[in-house]
Each structure stands twice: as C-alpha cells, then as structure tokens.
N, CA, C and O of each residue as an XYZ file, in Angstrom:
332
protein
N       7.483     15.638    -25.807
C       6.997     16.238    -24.590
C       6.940     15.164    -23.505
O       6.863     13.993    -23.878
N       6.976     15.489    -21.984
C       7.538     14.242    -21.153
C       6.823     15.450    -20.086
O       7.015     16.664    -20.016
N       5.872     14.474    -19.264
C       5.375     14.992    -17.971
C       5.446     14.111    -16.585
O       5.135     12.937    -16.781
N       5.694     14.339    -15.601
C       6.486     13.866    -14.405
C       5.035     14.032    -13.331
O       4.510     15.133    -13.166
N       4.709     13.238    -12.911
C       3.488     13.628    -11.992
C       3.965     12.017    -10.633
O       4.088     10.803    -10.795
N       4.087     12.928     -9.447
C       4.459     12.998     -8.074
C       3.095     12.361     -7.246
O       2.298     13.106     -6.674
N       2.961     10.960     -7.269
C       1.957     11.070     -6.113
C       2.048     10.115     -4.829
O       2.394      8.938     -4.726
N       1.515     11.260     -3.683
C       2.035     10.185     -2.331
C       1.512      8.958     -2.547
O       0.477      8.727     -3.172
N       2.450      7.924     -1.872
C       2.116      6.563     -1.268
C       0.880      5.879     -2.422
O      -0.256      5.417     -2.318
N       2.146      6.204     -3.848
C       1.550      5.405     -5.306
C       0.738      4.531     -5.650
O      -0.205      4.439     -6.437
N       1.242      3.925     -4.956
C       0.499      2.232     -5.266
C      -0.771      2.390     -4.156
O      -1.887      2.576     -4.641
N      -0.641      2.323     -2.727
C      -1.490      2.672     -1.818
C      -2.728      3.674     -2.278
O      -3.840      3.220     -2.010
N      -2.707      4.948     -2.919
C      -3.358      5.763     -3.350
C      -3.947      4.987     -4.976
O      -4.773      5.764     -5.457
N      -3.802      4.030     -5.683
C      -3.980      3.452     -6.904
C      -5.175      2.421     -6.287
O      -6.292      2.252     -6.775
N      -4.729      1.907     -5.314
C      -5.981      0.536     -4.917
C      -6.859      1.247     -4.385
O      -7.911      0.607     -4.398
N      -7.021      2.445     -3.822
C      -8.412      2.918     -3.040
C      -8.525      3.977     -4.232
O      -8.650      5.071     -3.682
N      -8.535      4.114     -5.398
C      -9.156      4.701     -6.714
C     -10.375      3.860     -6.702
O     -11.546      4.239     -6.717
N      -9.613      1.914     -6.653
C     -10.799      0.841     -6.919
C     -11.320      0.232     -5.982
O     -12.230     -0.572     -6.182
N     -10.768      0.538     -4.589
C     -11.289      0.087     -3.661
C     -12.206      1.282     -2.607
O     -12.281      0.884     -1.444
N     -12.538      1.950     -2.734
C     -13.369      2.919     -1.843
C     -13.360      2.140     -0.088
O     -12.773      2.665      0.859
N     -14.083      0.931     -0.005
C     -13.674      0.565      1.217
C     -12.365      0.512      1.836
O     -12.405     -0.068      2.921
N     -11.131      0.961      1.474
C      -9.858      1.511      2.056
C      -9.661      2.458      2.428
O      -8.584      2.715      2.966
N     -10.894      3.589      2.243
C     -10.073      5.071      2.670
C     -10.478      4.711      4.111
O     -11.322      3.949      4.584
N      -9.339      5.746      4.753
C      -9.496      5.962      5.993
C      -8.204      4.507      6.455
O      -7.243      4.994      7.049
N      -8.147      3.759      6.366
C      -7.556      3.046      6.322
C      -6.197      2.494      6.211
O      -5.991      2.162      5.044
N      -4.799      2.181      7.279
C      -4.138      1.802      7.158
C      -3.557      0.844      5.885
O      -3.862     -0.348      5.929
N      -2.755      1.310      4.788
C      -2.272      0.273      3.661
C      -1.145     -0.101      3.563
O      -0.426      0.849      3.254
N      -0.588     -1.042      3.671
C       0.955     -1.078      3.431
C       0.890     -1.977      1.910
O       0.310     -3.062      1.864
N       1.544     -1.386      0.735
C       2.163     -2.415     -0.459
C       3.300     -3.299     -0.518
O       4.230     -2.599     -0.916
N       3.641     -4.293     -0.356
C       4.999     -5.034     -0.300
C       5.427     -5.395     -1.835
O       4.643     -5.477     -2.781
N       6.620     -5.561     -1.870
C       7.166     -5.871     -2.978
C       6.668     -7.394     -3.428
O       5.884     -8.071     -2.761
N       7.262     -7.796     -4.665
C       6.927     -9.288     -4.824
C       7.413    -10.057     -4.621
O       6.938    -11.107     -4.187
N       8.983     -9.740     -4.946
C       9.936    -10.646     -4.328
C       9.823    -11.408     -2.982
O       9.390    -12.486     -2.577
N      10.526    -10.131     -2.421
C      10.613    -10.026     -0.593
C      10.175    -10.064      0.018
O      10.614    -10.674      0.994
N       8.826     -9.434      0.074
C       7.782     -9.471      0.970
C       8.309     -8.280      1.745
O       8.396     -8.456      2.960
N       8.812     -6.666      1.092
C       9.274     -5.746      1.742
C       8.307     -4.685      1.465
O       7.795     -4.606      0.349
N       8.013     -3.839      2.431
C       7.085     -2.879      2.349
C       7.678     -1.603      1.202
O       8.676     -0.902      1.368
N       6.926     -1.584      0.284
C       7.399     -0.338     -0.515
C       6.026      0.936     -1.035
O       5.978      1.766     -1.943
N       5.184      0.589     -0.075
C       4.568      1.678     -0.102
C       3.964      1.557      0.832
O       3.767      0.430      1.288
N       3.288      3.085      1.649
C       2.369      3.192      2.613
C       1.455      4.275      2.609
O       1.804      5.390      2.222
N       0.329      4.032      3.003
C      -0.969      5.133      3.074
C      -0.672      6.090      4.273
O      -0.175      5.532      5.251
N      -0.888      7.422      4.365
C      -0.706      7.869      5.365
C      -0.933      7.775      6.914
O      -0.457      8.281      7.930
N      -2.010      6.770      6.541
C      -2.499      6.121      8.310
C      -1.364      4.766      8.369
O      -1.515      4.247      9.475
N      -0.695      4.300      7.873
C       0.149      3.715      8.261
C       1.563      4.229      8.452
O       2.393      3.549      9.056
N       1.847      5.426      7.943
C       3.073      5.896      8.239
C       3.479      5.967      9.566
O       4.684      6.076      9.796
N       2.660      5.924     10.500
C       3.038      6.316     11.910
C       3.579      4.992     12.432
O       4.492      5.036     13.256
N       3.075      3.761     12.008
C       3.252      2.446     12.249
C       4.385      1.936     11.990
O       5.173      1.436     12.793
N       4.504      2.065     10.731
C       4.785      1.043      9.692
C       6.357      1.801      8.787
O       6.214      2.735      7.997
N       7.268      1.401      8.992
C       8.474      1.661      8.148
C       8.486      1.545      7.263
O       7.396      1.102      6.902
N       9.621      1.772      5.910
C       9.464      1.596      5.088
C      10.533      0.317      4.446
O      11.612      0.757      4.843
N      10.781     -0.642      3.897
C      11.345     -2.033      3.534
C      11.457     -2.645      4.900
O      12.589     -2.989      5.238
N      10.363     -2.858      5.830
C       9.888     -3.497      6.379
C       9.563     -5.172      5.815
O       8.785     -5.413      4.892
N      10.122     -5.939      6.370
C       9.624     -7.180      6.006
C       8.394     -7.576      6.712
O       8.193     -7.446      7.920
N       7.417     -8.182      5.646
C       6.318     -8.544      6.458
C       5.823     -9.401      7.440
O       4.768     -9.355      8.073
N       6.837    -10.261      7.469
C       7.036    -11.356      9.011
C       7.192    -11.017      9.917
O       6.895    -11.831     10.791
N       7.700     -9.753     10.377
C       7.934     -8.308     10.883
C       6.518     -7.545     11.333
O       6.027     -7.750     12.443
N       6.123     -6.958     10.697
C       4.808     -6.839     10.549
C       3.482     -7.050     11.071
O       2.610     -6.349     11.584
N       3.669     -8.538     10.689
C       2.296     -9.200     11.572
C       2.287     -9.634     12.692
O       1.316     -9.793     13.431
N       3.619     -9.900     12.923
C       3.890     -9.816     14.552
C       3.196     -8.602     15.626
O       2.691     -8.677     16.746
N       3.458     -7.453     14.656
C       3.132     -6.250     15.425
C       1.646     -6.137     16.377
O       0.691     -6.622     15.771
N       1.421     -5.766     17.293
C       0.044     -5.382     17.689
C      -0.178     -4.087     17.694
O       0.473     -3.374     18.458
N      -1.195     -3.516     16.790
C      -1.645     -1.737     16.796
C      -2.848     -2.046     17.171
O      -3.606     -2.857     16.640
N      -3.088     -1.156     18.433
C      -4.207     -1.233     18.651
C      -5.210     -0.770     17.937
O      -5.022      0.162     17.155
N      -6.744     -1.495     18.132
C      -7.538     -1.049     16.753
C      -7.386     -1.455     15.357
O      -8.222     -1.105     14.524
N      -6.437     -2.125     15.066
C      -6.325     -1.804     14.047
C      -6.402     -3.818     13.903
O      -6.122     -4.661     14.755
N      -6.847     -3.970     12.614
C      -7.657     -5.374     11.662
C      -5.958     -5.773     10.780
O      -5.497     -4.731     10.315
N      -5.130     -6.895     10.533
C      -4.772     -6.975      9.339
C      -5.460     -7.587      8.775
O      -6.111     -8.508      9.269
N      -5.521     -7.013      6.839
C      -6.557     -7.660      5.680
C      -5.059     -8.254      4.880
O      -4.081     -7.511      4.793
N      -5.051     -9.194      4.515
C      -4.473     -9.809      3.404
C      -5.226     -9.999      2.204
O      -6.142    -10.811      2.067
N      -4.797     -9.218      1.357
C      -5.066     -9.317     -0.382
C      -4.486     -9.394     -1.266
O      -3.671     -8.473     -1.232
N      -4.346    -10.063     -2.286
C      -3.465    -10.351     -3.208
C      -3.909     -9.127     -4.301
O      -5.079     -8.980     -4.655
N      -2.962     -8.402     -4.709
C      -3.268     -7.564     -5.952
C      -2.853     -7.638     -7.112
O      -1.672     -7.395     -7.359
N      -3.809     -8.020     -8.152
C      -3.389     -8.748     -9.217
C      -2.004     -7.908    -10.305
O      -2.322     -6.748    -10.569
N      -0.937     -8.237    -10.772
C      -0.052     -7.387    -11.063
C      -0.637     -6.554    -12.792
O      -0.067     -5.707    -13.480
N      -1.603     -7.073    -12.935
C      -2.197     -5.953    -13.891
C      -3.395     -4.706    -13.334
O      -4.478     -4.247    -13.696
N      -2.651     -4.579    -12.510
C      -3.344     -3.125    -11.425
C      -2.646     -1.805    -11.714
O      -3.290     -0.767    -11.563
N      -1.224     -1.757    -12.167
C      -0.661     -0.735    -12.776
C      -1.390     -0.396    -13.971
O      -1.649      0.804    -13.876
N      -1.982     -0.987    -15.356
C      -2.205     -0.430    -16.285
C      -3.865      0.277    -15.502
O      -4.245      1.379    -15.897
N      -4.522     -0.329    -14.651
C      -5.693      0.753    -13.850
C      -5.231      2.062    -13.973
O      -5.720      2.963    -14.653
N      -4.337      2.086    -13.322
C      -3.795      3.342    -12.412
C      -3.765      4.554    -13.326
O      -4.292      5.664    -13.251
N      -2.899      3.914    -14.295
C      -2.648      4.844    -15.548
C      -4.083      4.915    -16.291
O      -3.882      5.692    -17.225
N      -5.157      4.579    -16.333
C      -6.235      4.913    -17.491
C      -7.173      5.929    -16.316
O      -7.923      6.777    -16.798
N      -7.087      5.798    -14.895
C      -8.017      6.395    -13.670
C      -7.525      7.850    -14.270
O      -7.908      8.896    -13.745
C-alpha cells in the first residue's frame, strides 16, 4: 500500500509545525548546495521567486518586512514525518 500526501510550500509549512513564531510570516527555504530558493510560505510568494539565489535576495528591500537568518539543522525532515 503507498500513500501520496501533497503539501503547500513543504519544508516552509514543516518549520512553523516547530516554530509557531513563523506563522504569519514570510519563509523562504534554500537549497544546500546553491543557496537557491526551493521553497516558499505563502506570504512570500508575492516577493520572492522560485530558484532564486540568495545574494539576490538580500539585496531586495520589502517594505516591512525583517530578514531572519537560520540555519536548519538537516535532521528536520525526520520531524516532519513523526508531526
């Protein structure tokens, strides 16, 4: 048996499971490599593209809006899956 479950802006929606102080909140996830945006919260969609490089990025000025830099530790996927 094999079940398929669809959820917006994955990773973005996985850190505010553990972070509550994110909702409402602009998120962008970047890859590890690249430093390319591969996920976004819906308050950043209006902003924020998607494989966006992040040097790119912080250049930007949105008004209102704070950048937070956080490192997310790469054992944050097995979270996701037990939430």
């Amino acid at each position: 048996m094999f079940a398929l479950a669809d959820v917006n802006s994955f990773y973005a929606s996985c850190e505010r499971v553990f972070r509550p102080d994110l909702k409402g909140k602009p998120i962008v996830v970047l890859s590890n490599n690249d430093g390319n945006v591969i996920a976004r919260s819906a308050e950043a969609k209006p902003w924020i593209k998607m494989e966006t490089p992040w040097f790119q990025i912080k250049k930007r000025k949105i008004p209102g809006k704070k950048y937070m830099r956080f490192q997310v530790t790469m054992n944050f996927m097995p979270r996701c899956w037990r939430a």
